[in-house]
C-alpha positions in Angstrom: 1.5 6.1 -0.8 3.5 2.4 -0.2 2.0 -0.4 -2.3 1.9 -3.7 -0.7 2.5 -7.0 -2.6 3.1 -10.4 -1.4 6.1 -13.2 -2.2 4.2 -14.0 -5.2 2.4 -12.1 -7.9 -0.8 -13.0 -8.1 -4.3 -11.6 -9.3 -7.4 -11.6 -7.7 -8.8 -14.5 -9.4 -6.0 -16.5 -9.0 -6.5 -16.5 -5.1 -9.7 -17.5 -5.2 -9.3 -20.2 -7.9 -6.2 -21.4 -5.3 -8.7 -21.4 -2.3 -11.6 -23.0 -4.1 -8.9 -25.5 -5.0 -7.7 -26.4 -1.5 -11.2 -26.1 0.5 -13.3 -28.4 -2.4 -15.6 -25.1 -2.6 -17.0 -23.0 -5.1 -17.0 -19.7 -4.3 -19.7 -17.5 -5.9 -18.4 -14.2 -7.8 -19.2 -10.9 -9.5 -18.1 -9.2 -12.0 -19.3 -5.2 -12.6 -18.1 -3.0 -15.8 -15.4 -0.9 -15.2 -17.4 2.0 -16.5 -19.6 0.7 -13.2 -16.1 0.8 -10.9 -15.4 4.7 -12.5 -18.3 5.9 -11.7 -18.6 4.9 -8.0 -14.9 6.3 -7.6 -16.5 9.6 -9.6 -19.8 9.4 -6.7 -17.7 8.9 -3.6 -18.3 11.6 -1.0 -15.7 10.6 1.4 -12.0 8.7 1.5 -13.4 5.3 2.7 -16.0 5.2 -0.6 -13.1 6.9 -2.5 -10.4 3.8 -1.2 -12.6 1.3 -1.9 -13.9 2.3 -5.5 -10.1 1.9 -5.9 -9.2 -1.4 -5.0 -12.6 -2.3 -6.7 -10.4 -1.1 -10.0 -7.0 -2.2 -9.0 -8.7 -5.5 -8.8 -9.9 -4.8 -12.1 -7.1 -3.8 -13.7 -5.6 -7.2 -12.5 -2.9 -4.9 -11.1 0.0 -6.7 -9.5 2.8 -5.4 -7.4 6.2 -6.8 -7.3 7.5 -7.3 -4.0 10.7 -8.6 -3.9 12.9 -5.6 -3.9 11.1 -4.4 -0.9 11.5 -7.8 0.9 15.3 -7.7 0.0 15.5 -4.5 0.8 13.4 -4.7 4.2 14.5 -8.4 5.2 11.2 -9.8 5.3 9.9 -13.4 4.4 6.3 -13.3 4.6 3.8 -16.3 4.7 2.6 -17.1 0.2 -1.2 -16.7 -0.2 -1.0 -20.5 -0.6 0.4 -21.0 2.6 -2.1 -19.1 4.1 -4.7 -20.7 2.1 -3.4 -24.2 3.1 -4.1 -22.9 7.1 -7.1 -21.0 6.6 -8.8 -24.1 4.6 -7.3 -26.7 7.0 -9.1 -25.1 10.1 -5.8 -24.6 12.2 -5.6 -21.2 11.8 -5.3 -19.4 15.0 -3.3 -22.6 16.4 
């Protein structure tokens, strides 16, 4: 299994905070009990159901992954979330 990060370490509510911030937008949310996210993983029947319930807890777990070694290592420079963000909420992307 590889883990995949990005330049910064960031949780899941700090990229929607950052693109509520640069589109002027709320953006509605919900929250589920982890109890909720164990039990789907415990239900799933196949490996879709079974990825998904775990990103549903990774997310959860506000679980971050560190990237830079594998950048160094690798020689890759990827975009930030927020310079995506700034594209995506600007409406250039695909320009």
């Amino acid at each position: 299994m590889t883990e995949l990060g990005g330049p910064n370490t960031l949780s899941p509510l700090d990229v929607v905070r950052m693109f509520e911030k640069l589109s002027g937008r709320r953006f509605e949310m919900q929250f589920a009990p982890e109890e909720q996210l164990q039990a789907r993983k415990t239900a799933a029947t196949n490996p879709a159901e079974q990825t998904f319930a775990d990103l549903m807890l990774s997310a959860a777990h506000d679980d971050s992954i560190d990237m830079s070694d594998t950048f160094t290592k690798f020689q890759v420079h990827p975009k930030s979330v927020h310079e995506y963000a700034e594209i995506v909420t600007s409406g250039k992307a695909g320009h």
